[in-house]
C-alpha positions as CSV (number, residue, x, y, z in Angstrom):
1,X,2.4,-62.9,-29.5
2,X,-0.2,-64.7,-31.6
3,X,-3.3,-65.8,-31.3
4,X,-5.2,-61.8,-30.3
5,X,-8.1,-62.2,-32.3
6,X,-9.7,-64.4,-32.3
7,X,-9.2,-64.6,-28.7
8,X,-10.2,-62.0,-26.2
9,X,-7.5,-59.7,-24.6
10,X,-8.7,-57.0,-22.0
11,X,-6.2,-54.7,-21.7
12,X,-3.3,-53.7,-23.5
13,X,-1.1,-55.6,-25.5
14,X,3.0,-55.4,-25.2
15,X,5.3,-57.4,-27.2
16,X,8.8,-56.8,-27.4
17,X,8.4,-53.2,-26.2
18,X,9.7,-51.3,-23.2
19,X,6.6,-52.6,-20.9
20,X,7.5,-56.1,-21.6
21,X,11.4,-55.9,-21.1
22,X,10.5,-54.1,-17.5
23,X,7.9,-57.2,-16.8
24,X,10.6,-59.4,-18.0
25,X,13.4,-57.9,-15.3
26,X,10.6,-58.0,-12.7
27,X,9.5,-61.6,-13.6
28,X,13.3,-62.5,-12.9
29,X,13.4,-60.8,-9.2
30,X,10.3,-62.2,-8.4
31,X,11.7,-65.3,-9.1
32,X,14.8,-65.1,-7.4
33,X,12.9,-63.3,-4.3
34,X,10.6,-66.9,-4.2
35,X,13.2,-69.1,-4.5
36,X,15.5,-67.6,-2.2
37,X,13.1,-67.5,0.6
38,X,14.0,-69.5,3.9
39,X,12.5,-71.7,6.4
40,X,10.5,-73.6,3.6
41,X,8.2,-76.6,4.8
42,X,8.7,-79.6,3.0
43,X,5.4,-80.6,1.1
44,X,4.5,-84.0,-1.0
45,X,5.4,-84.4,-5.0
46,X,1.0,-84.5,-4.9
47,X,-0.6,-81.6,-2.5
48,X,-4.1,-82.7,-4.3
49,X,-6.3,-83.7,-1.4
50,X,-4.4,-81.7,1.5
51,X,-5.0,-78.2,3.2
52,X,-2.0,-75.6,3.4
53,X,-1.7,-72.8,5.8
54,X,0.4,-69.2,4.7
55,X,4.0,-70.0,4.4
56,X,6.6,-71.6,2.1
57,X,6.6,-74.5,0.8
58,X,9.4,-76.9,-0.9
59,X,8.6,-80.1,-2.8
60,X,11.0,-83.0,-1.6
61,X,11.0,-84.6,-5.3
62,X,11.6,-82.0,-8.3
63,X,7.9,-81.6,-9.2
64,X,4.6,-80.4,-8.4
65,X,1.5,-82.1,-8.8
66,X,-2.3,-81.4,-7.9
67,X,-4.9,-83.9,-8.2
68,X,-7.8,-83.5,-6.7
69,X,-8.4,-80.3,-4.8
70,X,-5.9,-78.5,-2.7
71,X,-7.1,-76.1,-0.1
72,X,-5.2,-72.5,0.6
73,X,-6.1,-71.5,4.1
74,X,-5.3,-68.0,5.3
75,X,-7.2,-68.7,8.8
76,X,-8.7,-65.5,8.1
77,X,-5.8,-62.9,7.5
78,X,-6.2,-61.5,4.1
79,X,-2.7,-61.0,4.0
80,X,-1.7,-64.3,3.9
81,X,1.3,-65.1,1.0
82,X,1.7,-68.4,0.3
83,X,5.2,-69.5,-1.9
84,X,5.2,-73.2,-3.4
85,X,8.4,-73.8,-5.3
86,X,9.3,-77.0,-7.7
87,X,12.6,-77.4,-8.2
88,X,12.0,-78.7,-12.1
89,X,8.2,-79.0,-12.9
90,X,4.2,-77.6,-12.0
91,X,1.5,-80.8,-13.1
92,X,-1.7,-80.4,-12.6
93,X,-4.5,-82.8,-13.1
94,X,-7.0,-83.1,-15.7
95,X,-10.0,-81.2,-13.5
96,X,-7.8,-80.2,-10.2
97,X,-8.5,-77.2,-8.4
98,X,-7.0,-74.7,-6.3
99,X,-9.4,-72.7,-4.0
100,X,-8.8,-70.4,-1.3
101,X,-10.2,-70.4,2.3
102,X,-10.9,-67.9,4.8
103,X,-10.1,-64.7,3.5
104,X,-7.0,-65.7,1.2
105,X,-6.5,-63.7,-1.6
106,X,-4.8,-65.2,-5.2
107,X,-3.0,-62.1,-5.2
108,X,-0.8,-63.4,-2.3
109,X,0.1,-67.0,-3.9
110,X,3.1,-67.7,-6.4
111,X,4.3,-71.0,-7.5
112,X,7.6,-70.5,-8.4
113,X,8.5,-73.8,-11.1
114,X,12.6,-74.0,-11.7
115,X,11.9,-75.7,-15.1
116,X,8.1,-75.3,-17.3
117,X,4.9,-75.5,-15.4
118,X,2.1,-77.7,-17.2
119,X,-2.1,-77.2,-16.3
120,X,-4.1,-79.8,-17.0
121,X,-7.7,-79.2,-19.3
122,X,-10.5,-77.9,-17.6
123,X,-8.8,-76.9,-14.3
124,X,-8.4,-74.3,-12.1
125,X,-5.5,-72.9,-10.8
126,X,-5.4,-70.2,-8.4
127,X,-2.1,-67.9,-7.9
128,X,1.0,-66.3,-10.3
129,X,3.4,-68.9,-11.9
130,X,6.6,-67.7,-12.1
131,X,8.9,-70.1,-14.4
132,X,11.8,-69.8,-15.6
133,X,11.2,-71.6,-18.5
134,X,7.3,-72.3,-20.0
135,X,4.5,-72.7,-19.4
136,X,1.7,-74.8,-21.2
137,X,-2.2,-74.2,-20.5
138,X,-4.6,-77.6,-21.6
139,X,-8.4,-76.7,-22.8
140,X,-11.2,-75.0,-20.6
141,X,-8.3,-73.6,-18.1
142,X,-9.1,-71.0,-15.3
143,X,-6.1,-69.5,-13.9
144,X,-7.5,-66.8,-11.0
145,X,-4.0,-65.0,-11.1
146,X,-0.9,-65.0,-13.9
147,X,0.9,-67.3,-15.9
148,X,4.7,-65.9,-16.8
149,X,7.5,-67.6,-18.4
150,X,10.5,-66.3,-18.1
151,X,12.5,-68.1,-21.0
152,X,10.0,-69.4,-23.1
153,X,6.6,-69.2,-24.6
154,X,2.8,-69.4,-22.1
155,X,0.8,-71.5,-24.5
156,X,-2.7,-71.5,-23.7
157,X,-5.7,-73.6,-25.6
158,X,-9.2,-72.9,-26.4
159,X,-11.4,-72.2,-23.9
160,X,-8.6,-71.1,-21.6
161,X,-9.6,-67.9,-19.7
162,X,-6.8,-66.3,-17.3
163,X,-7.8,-63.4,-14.8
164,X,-5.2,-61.2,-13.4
165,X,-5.6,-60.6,-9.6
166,X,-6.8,-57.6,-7.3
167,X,-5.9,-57.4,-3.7
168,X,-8.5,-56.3,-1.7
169,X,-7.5,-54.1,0.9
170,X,-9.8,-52.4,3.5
171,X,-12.6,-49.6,3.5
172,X,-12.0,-47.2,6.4
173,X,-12.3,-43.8,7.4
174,X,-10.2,-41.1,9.3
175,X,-13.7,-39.2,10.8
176,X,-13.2,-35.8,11.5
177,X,-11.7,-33.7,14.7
178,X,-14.5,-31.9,16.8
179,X,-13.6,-29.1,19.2
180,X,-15.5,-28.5,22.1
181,X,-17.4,-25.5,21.4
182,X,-19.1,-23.1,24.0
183,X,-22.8,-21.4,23.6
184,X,-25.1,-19.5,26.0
185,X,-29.1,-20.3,25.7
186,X,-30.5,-16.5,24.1
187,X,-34.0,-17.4,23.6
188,X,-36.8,-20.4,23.3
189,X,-34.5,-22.1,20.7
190,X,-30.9,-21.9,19.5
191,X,-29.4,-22.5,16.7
192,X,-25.3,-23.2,17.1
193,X,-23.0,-23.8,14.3
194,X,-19.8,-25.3,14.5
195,X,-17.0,-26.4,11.9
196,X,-15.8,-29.8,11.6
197,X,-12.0,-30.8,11.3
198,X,-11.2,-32.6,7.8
199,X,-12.0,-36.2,7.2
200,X,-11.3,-38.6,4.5
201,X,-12.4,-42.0,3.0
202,X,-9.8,-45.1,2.2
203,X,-11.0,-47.6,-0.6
204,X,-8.2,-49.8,-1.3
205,X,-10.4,-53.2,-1.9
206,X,-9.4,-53.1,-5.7
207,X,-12.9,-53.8,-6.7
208,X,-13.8,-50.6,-7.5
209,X,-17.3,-51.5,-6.2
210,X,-18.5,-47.9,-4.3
211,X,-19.3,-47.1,-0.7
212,X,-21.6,-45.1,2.1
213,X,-20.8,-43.7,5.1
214,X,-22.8,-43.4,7.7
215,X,-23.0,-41.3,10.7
216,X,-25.3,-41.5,13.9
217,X,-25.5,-39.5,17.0
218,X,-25.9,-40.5,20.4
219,X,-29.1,-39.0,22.4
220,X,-28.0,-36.0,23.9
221,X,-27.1,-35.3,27.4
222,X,-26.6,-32.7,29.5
223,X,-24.4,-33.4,33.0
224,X,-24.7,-37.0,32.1
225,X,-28.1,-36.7,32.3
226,X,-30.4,-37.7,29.1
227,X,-33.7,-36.4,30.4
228,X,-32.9,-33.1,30.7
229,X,-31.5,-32.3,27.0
230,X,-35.1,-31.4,26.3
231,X,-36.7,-31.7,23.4
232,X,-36.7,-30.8,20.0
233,X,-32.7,-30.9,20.0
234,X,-31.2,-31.9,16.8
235,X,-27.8,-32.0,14.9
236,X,-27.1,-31.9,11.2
237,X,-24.0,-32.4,9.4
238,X,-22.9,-31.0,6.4
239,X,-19.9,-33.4,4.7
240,X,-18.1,-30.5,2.5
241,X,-16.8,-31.1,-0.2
242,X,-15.2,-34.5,-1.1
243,X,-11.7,-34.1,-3.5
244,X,-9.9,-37.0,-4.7
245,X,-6.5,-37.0,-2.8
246,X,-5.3,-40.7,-4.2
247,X,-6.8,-43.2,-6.7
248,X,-7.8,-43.1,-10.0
249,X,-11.7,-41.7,-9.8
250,X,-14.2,-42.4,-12.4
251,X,-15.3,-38.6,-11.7
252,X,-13.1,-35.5,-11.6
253,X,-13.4,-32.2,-9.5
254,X,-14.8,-31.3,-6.3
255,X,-18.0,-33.4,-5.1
256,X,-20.2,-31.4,-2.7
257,X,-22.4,-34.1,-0.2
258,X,-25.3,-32.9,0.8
259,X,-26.6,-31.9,5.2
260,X,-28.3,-35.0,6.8
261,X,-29.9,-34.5,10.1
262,X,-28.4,-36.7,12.3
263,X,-30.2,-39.6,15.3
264,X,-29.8,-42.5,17.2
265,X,-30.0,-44.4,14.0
266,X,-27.1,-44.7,11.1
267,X,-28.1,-41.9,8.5
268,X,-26.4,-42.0,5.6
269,X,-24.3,-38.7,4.5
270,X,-22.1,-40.1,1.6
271,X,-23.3,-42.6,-1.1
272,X,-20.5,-43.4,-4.0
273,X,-21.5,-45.2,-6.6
274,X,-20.1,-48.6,-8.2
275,X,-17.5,-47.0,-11.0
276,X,-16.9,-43.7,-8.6
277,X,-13.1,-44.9,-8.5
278,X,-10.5,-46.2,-5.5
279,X,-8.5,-44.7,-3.9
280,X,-8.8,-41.7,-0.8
281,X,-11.5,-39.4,-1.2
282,X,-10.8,-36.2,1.8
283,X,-13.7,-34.2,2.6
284,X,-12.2,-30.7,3.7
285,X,-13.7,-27.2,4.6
286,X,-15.4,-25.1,1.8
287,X,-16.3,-21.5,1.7
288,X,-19.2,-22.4,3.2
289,X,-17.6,-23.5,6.3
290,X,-18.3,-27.3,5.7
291,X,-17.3,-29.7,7.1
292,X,-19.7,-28.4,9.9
293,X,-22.5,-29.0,12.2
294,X,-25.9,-26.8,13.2
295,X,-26.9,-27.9,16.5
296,X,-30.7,-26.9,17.9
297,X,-31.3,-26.2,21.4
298,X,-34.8,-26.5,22.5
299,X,-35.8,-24.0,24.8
300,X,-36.8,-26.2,27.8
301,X,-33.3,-27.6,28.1
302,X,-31.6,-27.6,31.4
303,X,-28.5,-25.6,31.6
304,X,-25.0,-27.5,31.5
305,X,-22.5,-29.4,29.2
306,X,-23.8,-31.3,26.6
307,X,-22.5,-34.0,24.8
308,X,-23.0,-36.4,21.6
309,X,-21.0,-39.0,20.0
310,X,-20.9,-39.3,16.4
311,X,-19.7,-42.5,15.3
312,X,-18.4,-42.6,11.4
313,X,-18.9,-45.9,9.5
314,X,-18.1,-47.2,6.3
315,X,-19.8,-49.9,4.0
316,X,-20.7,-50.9,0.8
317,X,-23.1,-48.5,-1.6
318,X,-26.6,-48.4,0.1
319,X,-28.3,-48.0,-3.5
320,X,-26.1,-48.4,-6.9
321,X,-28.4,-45.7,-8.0
């Protein structure tokens, strides 16, 4: 490997070690996992110009060529993989491009070359080569994915910038269980505390870029009946305390989220920061009995079952702050 300075490497750097003989094995079943797959759908020796759904794809003639602009269109499933294999060569133009549509990710796209793949200067090639044998990159290249040769060298030029891909997966939430819980009115108000099953947060978007999540409370009612909750009712919850259960955080330990009073209107009762890290965060009891709500009765309220709804929802990072 030559070449690292003067140009820019982020990340680390393996050459003829133990790391690079495993990516080399896994370069070769990747390859053979591509061009072994069936049901292919024939495609021109130039796809410049043309739109192509999720599937596999075969060029009739031996090569590959992009001129132009070719369109990847996951009609919006963002786990789309698209396979394009050339049975000798990978050309592309002088300027071409490969952009993505509707939720397609490079992540999911692989050209699998049988012979070397060749990118023509100042272009833009979205997706991982896999080639058996090299693979030659002109000047002012963007490759939004990976270029690996399996048998000989990846030459790139100046100018040439290559960006591995993330997949972006989804944000979500488990929210919590809550028991029905039983209390008798003892005076003007009430205050009732209850515990909260556990609850967790899901970042696999890969990007690393933080969350909120948000909780709001329907209006109260009592028999089905929302004017005779009373007023002066209120609910607050208290998160716990948020442990990393999966992921790779930014910050260690137990994280302790602070009570919100709940309403009608989203409130925001977890705010993680861009850098905080992926992966699951769970939010589980403390000594202090948290996860948990302190519900108020008001005095004037009519006697009866009440109910809520609390309604959990993730999103990105209301401040960066």
């Amino acid at each position: 490997v030559t070449g690292f300075p003067p140009a820019t490497l982020n990340g680390a750097l393996h050459a003829g070690d133990g790391p690079a003989a495993s990516a080399h094995t896994d370069l070769a079943t990747a390859y053979t996992d591509a061009s072994e797959r069936s049901s292919a759908t024939p495609i021109t020796a130039d796809i410049g110009g043309t739109t192509l759904d999720p599937g596999v794809y075969q060029a009739a003639a031996a090569s590959i060529a992009i001129t132009g602009t070719l369109t990847l269109d996951a009609q919006g499933d963002p786990n789309a993989v698209f396979i394009l294999r050339a049975g000798s060569t990978l050309i592309t133009a002088a300027g071409s491009q490969v952009i993505l549509a509707n939720g397609a990710q490079a992540c999911n796209v692989f050209w699998s070359v049988g012979s070397s793949a060749t990118l023509g200067a100042s272009s833009l090639l979205t997706g991982t080569i896999l080639a058996t044998t090299s693979i030659t990159v002109g000047a002012g290249v963007a490759v939004a994915g990976r270029t690996l040769a399996r048998d000989a060298a990846v030459t790139l030029d100046s100018q040439d910038t290559v960006t591995a891909p993330q997949c972006i997966g989804p944000l979500s939430n488990t929210a919590p269980a809550i028991a029905p819980f039983t209390a008798r009115l003892t005076g003007l108000d009430q205050t009732v505390h209850t515990t909260l099953g556990a609850w967790s947060v899901t970042d696999a978007r890969g990007t690393d870029a933080g969350y909120s999540v948000s909780v709001s409370a329907s209006a109260p009612t009592v028999n089905g009946s929302p004017t005779a909750a009373g007023t002066g009712a209120s609910i607050t919850l208290t998160p716990g305390t948020a442990t990393r259960a999966t992921g790779n955080p930014a910050t260690s330990g137990p994280v302790k989220r602070a009570a919100q009073v709940l309403s009608t209107t989203s409130v925001t009762i977890d705010n993680a920061p861009a850098g905080t890290g992926q992966g699951e965060w769970d939010f589980a009891a403390d000594p202090g009995g948290n996860p948990s709500l302190v519900i108020v009765i008001p005095g004037n309220a009519s006697a009866g079952t009440y109910s809520s709804t609390l309604t959990f929802t993730t999103a990105l990072p209301a401040t960066l702050a």
